[in-house]
C-alpha positions in Angstrom: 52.9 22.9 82.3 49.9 22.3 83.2 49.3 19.7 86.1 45.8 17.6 86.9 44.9 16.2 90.2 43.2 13.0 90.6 41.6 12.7 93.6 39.7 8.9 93.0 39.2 6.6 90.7 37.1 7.0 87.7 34.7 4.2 85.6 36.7 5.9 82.2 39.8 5.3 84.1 39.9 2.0 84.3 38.3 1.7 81.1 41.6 2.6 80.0 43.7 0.9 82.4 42.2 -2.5 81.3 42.9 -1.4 77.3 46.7 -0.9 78.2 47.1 -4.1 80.5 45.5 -6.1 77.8 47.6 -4.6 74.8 50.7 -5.1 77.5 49.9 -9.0 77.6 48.9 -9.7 73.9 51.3 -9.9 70.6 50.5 -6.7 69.3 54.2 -5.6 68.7 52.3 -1.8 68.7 49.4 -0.2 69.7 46.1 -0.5 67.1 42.6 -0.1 68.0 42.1 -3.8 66.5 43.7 -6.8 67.4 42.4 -9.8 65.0 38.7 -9.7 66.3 39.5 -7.5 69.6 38.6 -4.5 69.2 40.3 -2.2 71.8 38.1 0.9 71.4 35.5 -1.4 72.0 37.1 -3.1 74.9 37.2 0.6 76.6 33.6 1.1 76.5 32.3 -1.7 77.7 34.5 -1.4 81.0 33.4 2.0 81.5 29.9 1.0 80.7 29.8 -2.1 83.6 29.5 1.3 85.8 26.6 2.7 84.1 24.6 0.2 85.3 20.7 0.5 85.8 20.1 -2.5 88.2 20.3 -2.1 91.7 23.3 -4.7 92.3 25.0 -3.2 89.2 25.0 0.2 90.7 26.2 -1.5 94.3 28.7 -3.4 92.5 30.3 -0.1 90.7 30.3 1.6 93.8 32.1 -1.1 95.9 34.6 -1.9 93.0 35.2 2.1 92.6 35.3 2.0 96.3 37.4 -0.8 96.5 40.0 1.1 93.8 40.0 4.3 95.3 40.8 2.0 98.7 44.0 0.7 96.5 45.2 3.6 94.8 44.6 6.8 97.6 44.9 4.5 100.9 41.3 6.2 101.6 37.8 6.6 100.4 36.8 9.6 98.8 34.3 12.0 101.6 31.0 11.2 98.8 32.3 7.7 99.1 32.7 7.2 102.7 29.8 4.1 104.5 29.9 1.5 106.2 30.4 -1.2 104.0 29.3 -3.9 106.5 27.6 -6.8 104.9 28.5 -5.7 101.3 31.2 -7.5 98.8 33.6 -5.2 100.5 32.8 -5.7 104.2 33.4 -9.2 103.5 36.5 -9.2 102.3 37.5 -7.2 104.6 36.1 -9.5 107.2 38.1 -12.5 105.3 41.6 -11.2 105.6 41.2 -10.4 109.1 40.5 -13.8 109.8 43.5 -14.6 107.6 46.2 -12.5 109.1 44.2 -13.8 112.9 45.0 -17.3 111.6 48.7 -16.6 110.9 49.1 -15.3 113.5 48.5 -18.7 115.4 50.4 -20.4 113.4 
């Protein structure tokens, strides 16, 4: 057998993950690539595709939502990955649930 190692989180990955999910919450009683007008195959490549942008805030936004996934599934940020995500989409949230647990804690 055969075994793979993932070591982060991949655009085709959660092209994937977002295919299942939604056949998991629909009333598909079995997997098909359509659904009515939802087309599943479809669904996959556009997900992957959102990280494939050209723009320069497309491209900073896959690499903080990869970021932010790899943060989720590995506890850690991949070595390529690794900045300081300061002032980005990231940084803030970061910055916004310290100030939430800080205001628990007065409470």
């Amino acid at each position: 057998m055969q075994k793979h190692t993932i070591v982060k989180v991949l655009p085709d990955m959660l092209g994937y993950i977002s295919a299942l999910i939604r056949f998991c919450i629909n009333s598909q009683p079995r997997w098909k690539s359509k659904d009515g007008d939802f087309d599943n195959a479809e669904f996959f490549v556009i997900v992957r595709d959102l990280f494939n942008s050209e723009s320069a805030f497309g491209k900073r936004w896959a690499e903080e939502t990869l970021e932010w996934w790899n943060l989720q599934v590995f506890f850690t940020r991949p070595a390529e990955m690794r900045r300081n995500v300061g002032n980005s989409v990231l940084g803030k949230l970061h910055a916004h649930l310290r100030l939430q647990e800080e205001l628990a804690d007065v409470v």
